[in-house]
PyMOL Python script that loads the backbone (N, CA, C, O; Angstrom):
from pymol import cmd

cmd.read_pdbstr("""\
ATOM      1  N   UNK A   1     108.906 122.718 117.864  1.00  0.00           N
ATOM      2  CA  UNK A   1     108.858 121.273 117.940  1.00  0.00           C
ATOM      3  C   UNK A   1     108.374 120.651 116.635  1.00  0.00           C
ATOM      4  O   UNK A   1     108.908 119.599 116.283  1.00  0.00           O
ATOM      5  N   UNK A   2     107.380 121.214 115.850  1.00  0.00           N
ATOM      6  CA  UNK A   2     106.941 120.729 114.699  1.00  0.00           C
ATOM      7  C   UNK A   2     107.761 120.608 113.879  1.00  0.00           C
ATOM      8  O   UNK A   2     107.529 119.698 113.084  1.00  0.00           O
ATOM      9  N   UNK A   3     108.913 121.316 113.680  1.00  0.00           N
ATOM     10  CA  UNK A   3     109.641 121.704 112.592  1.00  0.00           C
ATOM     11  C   UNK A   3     110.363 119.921 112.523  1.00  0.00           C
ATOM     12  O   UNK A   3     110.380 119.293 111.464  1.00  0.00           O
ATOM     13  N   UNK A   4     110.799 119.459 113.589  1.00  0.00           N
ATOM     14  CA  UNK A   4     110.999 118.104 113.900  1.00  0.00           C
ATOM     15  C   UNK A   4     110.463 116.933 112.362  1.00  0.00           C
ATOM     16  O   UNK A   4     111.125 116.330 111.517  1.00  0.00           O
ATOM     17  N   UNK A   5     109.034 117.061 112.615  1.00  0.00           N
ATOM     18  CA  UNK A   5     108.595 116.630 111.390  1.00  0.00           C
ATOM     19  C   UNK A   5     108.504 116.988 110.090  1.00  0.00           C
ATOM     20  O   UNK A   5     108.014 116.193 109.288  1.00  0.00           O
ATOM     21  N   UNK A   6     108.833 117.891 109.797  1.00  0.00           N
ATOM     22  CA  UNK A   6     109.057 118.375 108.152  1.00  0.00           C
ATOM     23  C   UNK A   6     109.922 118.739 107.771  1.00  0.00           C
ATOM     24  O   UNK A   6     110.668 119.382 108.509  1.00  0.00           O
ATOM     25  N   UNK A   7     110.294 118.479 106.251  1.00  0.00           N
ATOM     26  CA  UNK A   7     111.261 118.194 105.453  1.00  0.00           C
ATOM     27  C   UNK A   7     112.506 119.192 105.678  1.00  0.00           C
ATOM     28  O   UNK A   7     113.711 118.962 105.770  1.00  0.00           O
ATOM     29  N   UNK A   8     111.583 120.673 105.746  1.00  0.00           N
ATOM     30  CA  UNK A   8     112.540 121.756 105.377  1.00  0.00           C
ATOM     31  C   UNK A   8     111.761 122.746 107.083  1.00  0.00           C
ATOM     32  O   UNK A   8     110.854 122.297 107.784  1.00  0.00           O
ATOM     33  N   UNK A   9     112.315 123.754 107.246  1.00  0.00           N
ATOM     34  CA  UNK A   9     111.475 124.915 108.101  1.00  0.00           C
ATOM     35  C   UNK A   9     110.969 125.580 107.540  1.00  0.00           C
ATOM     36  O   UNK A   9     110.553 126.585 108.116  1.00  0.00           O
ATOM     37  N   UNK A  10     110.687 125.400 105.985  1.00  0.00           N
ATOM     38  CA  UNK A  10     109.757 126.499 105.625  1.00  0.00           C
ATOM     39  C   UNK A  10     108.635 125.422 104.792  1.00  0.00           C
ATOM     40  O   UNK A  10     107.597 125.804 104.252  1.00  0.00           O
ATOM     41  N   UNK A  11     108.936 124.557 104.822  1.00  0.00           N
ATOM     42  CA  UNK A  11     107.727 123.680 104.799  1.00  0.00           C
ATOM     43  C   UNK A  11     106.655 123.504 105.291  1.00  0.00           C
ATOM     44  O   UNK A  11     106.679 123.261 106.498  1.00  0.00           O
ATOM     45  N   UNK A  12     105.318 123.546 104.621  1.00  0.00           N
ATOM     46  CA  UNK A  12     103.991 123.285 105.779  1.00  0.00           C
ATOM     47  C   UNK A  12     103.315 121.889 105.851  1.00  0.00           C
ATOM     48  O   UNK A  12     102.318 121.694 106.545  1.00  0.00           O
ATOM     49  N   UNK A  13     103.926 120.896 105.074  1.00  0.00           N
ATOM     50  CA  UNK A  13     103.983 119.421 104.903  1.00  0.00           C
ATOM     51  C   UNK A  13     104.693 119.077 105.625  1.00  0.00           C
ATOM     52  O   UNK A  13     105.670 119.710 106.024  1.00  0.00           O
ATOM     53  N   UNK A  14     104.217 117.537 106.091  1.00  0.00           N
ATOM     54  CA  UNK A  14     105.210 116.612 107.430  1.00  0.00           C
ATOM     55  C   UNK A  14     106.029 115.955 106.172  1.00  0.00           C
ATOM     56  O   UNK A  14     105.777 115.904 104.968  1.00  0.00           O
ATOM     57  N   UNK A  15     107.469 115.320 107.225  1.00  0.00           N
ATOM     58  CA  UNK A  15     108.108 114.735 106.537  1.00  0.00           C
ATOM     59  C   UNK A  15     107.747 113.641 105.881  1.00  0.00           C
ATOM     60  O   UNK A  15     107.001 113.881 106.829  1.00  0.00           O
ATOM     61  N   UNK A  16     107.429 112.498 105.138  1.00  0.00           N
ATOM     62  CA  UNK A  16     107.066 111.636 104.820  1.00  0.00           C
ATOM     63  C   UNK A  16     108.253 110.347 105.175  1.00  0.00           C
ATOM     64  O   UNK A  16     108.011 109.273 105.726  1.00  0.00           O
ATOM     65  N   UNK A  17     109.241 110.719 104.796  1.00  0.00           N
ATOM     66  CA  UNK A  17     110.735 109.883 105.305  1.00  0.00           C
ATOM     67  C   UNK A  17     111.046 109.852 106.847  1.00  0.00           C
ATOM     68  O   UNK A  17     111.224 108.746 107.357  1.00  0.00           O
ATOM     69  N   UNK A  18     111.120 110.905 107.575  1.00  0.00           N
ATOM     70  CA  UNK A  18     110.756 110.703 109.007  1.00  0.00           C
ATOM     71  C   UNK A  18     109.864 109.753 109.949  1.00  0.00           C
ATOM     72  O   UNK A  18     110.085 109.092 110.964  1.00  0.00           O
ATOM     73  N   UNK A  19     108.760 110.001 109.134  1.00  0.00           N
ATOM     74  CA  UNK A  19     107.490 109.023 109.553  1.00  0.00           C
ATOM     75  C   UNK A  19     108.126 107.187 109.489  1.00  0.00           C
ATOM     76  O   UNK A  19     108.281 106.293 110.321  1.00  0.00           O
ATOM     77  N   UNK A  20     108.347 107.349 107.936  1.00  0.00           N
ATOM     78  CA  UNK A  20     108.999 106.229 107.380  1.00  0.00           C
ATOM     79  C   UNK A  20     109.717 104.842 108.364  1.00  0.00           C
ATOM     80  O   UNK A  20     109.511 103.642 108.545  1.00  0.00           O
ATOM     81  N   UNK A  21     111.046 106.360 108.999  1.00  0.00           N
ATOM     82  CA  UNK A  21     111.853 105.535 109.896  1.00  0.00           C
ATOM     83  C   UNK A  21     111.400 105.098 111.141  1.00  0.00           C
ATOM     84  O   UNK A  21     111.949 104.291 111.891  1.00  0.00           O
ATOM     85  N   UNK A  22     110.076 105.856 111.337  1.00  0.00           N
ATOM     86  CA  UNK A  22     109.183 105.023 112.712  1.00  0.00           C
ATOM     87  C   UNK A  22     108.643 103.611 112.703  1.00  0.00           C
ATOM     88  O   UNK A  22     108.679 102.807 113.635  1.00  0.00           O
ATOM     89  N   UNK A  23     108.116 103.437 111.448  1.00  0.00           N
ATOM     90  CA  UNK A  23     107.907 101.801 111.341  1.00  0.00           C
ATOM     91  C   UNK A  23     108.973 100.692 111.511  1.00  0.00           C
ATOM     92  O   UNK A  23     110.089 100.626 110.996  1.00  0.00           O
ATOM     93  N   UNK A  24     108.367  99.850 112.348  1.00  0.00           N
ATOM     94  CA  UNK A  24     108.831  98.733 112.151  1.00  0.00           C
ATOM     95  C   UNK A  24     109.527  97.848 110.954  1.00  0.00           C
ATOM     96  O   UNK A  24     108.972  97.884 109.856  1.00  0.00           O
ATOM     97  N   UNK A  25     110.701  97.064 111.108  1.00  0.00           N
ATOM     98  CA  UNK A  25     111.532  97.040 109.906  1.00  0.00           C
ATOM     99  C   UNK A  25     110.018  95.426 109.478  1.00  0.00           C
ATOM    100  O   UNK A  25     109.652  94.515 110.220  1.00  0.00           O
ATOM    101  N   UNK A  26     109.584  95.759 108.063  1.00  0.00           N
ATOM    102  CA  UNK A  26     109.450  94.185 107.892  1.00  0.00           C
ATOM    103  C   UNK A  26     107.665  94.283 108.309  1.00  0.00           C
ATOM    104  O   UNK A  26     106.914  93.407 107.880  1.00  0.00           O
ATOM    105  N   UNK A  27     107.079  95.542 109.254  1.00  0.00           N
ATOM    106  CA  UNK A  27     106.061  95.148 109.476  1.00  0.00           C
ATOM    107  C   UNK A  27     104.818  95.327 108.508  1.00  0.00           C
ATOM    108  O   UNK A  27     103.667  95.022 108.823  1.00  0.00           O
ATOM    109  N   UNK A  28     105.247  95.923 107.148  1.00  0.00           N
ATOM    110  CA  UNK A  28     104.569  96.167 106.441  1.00  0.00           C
ATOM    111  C   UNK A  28     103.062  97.166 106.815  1.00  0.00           C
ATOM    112  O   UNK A  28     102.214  96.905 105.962  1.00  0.00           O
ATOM    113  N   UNK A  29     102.736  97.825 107.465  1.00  0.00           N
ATOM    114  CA  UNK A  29     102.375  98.993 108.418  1.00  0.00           C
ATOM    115  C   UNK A  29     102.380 100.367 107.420  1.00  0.00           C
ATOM    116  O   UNK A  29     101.454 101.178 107.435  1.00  0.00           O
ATOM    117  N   UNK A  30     103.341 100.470 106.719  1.00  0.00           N
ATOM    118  CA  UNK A  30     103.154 101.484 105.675  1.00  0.00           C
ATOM    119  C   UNK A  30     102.155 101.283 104.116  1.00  0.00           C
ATOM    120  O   UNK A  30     102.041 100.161 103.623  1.00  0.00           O
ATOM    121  N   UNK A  31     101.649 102.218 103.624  1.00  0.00           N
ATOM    122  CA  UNK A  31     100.813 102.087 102.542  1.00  0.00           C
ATOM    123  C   UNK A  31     101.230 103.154 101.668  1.00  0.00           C
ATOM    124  O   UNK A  31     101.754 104.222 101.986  1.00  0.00           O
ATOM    125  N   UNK A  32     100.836 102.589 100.170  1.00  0.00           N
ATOM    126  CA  UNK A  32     101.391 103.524  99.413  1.00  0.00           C
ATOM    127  C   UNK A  32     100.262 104.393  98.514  1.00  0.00           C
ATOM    128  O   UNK A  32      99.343 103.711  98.060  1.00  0.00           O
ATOM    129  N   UNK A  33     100.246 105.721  98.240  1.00  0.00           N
ATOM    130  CA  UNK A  33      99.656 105.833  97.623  1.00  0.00           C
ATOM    131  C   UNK A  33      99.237 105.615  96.189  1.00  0.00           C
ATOM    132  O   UNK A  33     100.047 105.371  95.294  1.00  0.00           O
ATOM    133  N   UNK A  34      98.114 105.701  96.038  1.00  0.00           N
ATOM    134  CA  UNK A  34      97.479 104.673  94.291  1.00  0.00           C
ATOM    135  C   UNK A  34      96.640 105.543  93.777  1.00  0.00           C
ATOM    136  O   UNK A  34      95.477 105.428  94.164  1.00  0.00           O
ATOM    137  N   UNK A  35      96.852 106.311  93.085  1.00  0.00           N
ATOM    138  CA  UNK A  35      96.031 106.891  92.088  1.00  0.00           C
ATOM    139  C   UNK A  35      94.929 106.980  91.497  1.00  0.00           C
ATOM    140  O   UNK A  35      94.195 107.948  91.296  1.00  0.00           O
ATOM    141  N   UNK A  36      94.807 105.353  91.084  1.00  0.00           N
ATOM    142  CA  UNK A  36      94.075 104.041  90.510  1.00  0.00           C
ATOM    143  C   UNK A  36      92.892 103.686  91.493  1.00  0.00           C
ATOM    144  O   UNK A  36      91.678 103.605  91.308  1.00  0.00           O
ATOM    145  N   UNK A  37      93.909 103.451  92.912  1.00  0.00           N
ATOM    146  CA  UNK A  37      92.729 102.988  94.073  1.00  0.00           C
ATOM    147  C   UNK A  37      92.126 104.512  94.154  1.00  0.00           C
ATOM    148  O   UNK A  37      90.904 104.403  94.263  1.00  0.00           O
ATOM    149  N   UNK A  38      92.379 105.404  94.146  1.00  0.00           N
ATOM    150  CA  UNK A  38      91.908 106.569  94.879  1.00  0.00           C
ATOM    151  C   UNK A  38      90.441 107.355  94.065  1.00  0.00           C
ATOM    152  O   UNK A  38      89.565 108.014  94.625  1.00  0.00           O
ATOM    153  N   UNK A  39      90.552 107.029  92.663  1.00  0.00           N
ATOM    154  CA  UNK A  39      89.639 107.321  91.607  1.00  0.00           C
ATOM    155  C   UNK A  39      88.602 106.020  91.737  1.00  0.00           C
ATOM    156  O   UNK A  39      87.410 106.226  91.508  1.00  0.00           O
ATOM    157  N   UNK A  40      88.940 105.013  92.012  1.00  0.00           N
ATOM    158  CA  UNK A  40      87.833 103.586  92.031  1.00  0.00           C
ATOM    159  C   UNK A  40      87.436 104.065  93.419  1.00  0.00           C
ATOM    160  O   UNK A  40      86.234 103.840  93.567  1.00  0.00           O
ATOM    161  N   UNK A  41      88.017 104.687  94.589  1.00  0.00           N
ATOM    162  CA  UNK A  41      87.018 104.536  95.700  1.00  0.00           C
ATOM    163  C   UNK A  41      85.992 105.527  95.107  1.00  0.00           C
ATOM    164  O   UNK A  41      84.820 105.249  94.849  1.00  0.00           O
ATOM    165  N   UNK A  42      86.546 106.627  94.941  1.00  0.00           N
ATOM    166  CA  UNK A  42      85.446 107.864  94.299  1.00  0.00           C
ATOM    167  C   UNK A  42      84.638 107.522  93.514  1.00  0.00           C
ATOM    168  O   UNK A  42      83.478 107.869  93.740  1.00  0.00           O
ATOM    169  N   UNK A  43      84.961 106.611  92.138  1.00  0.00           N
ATOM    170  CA  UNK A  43      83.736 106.315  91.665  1.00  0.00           C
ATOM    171  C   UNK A  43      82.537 105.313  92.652  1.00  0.00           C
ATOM    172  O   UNK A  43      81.336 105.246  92.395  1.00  0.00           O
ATOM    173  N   UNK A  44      83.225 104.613  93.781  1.00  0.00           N
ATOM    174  CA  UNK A  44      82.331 103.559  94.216  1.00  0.00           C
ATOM    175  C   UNK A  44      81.200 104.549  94.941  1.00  0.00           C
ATOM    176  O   UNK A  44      79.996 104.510  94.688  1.00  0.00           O
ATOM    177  N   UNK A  45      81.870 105.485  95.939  1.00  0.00           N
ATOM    178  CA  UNK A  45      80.928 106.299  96.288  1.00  0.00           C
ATOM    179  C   UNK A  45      80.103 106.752  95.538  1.00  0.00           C
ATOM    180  O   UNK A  45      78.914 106.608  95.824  1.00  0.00           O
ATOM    181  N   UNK A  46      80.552 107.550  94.152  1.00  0.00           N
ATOM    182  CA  UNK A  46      79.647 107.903  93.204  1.00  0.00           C
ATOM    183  C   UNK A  46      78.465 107.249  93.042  1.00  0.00           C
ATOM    184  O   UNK A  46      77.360 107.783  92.953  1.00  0.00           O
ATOM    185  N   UNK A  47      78.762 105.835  92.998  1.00  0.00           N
ATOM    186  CA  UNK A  47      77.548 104.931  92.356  1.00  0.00           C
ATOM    187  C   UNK A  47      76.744 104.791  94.084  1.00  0.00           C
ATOM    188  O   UNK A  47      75.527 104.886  94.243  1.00  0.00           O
ATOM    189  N   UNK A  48      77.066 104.715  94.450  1.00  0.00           N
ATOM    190  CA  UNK A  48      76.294 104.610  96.395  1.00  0.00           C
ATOM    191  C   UNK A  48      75.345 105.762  96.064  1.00  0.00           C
ATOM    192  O   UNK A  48      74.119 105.657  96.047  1.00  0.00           O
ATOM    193  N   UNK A  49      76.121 107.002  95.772  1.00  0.00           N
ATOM    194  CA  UNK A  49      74.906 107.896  96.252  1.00  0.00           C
ATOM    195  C   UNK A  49      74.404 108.080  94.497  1.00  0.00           C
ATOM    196  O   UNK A  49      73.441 108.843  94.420  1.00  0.00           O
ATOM    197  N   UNK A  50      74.704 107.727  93.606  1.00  0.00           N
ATOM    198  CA  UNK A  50      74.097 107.916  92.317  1.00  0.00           C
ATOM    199  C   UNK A  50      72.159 108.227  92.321  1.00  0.00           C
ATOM    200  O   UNK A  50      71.641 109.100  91.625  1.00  0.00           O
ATOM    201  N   UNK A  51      71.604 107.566  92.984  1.00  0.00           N
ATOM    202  CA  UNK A  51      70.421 107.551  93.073  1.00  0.00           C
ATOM    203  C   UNK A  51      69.725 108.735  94.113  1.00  0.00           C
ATOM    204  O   UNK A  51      68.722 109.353  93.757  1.00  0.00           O
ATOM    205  N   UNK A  52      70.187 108.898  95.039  1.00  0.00           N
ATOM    206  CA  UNK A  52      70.038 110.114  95.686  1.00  0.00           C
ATOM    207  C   UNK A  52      70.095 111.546  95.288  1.00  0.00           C
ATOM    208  O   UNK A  52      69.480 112.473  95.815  1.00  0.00           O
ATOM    209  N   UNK A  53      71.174 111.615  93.972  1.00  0.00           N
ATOM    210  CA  UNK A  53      71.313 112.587  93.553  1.00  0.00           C
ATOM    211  C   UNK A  53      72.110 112.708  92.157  1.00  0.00           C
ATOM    212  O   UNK A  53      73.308 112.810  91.897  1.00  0.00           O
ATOM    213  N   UNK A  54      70.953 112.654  91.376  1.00  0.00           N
ATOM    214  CA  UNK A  54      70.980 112.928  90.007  1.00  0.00           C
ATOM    215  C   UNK A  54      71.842 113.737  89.201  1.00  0.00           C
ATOM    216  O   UNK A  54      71.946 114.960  89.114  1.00  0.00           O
ATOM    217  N   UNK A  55      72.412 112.839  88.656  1.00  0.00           N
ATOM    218  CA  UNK A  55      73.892 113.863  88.136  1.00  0.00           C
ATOM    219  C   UNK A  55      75.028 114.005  88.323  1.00  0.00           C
ATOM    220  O   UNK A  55      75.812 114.675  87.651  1.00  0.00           O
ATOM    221  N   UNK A  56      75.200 113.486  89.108  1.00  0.00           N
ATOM    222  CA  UNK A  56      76.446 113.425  90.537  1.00  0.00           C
ATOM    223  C   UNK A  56      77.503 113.067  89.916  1.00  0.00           C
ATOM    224  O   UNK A  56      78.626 113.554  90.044  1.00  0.00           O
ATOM    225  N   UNK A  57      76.947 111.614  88.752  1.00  0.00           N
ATOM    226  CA  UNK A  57      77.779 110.665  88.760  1.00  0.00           C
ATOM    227  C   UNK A  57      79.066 112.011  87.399  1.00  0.00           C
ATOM    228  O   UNK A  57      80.260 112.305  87.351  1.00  0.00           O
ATOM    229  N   UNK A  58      77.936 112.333  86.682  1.00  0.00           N
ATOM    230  CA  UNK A  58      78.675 113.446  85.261  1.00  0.00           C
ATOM    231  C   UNK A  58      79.226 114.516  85.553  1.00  0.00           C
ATOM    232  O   UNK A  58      79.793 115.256  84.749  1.00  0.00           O
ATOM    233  N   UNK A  59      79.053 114.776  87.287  1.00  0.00           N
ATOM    234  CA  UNK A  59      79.265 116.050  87.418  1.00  0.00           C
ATOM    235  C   UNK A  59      80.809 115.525  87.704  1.00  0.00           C
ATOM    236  O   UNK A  59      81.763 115.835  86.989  1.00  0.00           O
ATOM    237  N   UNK A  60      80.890 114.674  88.874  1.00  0.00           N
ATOM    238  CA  UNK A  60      82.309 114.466  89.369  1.00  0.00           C
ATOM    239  C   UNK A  60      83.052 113.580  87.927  1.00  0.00           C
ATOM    240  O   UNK A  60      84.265 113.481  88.108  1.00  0.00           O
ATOM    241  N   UNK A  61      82.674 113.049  86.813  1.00  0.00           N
ATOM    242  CA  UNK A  61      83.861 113.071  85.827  1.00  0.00           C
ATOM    243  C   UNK A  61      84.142 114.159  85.509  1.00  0.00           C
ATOM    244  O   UNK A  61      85.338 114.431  85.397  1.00  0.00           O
ATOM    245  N   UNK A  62      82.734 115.573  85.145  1.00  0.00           N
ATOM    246  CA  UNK A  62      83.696 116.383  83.838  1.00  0.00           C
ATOM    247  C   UNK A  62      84.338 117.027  85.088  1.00  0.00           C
ATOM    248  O   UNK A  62      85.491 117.270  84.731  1.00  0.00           O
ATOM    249  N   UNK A  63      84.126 117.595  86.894  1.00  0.00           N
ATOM    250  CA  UNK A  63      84.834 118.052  87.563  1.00  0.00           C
ATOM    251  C   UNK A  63      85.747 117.590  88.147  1.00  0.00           C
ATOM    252  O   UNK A  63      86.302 118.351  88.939  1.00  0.00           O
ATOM    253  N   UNK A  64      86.192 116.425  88.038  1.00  0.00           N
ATOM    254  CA  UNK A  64      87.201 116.338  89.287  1.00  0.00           C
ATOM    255  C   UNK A  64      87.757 115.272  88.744  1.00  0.00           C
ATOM    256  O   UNK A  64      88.931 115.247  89.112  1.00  0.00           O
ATOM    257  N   UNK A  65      87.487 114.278  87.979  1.00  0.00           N
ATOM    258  CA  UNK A  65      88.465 113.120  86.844  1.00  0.00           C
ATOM    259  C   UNK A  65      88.626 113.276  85.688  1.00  0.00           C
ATOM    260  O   UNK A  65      89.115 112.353  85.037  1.00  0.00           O
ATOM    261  N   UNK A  66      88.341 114.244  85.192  1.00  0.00           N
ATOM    262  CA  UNK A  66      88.600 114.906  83.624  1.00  0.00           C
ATOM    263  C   UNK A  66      90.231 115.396  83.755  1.00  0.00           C
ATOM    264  O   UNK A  66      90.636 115.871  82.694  1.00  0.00           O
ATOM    265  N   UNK A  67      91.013 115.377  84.600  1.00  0.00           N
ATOM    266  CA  UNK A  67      92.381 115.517  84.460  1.00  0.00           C
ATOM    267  C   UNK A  67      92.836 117.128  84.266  1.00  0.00           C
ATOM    268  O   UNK A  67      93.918 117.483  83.800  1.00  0.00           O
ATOM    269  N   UNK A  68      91.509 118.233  84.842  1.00  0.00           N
ATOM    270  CA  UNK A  68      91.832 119.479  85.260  1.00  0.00           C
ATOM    271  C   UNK A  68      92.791 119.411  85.971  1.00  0.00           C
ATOM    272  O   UNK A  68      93.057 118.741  86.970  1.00  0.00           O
ATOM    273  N   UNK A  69      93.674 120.668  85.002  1.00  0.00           N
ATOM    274  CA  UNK A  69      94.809 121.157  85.520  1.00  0.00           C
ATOM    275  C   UNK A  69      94.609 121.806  87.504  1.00  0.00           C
ATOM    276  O   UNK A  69      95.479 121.994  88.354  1.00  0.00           O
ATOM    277  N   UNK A  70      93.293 121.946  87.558  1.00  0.00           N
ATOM    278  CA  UNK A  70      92.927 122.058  89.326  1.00  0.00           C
ATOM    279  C   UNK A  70      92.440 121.187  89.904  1.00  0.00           C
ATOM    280  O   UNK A  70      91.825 121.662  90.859  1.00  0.00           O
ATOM    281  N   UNK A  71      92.367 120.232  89.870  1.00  0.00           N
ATOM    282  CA  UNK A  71      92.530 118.712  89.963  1.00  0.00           C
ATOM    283  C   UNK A  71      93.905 117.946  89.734  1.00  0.00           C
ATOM    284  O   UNK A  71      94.402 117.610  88.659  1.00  0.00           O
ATOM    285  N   UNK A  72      94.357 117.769  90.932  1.00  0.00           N
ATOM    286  CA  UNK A  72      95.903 117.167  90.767  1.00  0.00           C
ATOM    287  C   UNK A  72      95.529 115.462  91.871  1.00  0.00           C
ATOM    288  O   UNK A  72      95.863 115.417  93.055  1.00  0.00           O
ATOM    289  N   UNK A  73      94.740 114.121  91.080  1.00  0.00           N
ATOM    290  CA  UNK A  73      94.907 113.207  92.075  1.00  0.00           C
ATOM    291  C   UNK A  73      96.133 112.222  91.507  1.00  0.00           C
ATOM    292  O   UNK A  73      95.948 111.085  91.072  1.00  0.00           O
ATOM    293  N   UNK A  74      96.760 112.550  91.553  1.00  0.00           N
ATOM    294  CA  UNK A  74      98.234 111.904  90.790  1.00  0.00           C
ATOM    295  C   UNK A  74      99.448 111.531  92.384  1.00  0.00           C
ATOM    296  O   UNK A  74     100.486 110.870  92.408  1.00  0.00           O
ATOM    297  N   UNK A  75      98.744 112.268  93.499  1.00  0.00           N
ATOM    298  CA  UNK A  75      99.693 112.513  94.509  1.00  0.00           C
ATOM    299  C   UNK A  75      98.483 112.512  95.717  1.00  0.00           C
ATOM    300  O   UNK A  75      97.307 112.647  95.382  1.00  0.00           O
ATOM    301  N   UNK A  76      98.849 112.359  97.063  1.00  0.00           N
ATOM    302  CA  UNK A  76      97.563 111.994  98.248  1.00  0.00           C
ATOM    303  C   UNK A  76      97.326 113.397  98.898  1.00  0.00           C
ATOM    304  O   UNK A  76      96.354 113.799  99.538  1.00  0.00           O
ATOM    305  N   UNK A  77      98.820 114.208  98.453  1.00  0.00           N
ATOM    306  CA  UNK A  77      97.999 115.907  98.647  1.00  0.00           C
ATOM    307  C   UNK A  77      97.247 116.326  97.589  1.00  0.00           C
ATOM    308  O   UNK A  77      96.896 117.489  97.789  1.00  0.00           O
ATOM    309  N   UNK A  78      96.888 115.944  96.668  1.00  0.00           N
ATOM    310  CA  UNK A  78      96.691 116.865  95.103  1.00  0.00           C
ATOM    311  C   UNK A  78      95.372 116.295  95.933  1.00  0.00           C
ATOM    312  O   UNK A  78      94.890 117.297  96.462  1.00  0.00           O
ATOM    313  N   UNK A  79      94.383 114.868  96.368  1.00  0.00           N
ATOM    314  CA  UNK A  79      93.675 114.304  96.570  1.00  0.00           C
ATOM    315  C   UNK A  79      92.943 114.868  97.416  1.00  0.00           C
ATOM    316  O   UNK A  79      91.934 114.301  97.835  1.00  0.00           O
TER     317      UNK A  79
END
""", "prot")
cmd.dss("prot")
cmd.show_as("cartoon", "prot")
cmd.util.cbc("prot")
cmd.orient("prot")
């Protein structure tokens, strides 16, 4: 039955275009992913808990927004 939702059968990702055609025409109900938004929520958290824990803020640039090749937020799976 799953296979229903994804692209291919050897896929372990849902379809994204399937989903698609479930919305409503016009209802605007879908969201897109943002890159941009997805690094500003992370930093906002950053600064929330900045004070709780010292470092946090340098650790998550040089780990995880420094644009490591194991770090992929360019896409909402890489995320």
């Amino acid at each position: 039955m799953l296979e229903v939702f994804r692209p291919d059968a050897s896929s372990e990702r849902v379809n994204p275009l399937y989903w698609e055609q479930k919305l409503a025409p016009g209802s605007g109900a879908a969201r897109v992913y943002s890159p941009e938004r997805a690094v500003a929520c992370i930093r906002e958290v950053v600064a929330d808990l900045a004070d709780d824990f010292p470092g946090l803020a340098e650790d998550v640039d040089s780990d995880l927004l420094d644009g490591r090749q194991a770090t992929d937020l360019s896409t909402e799976g890489g995320l």
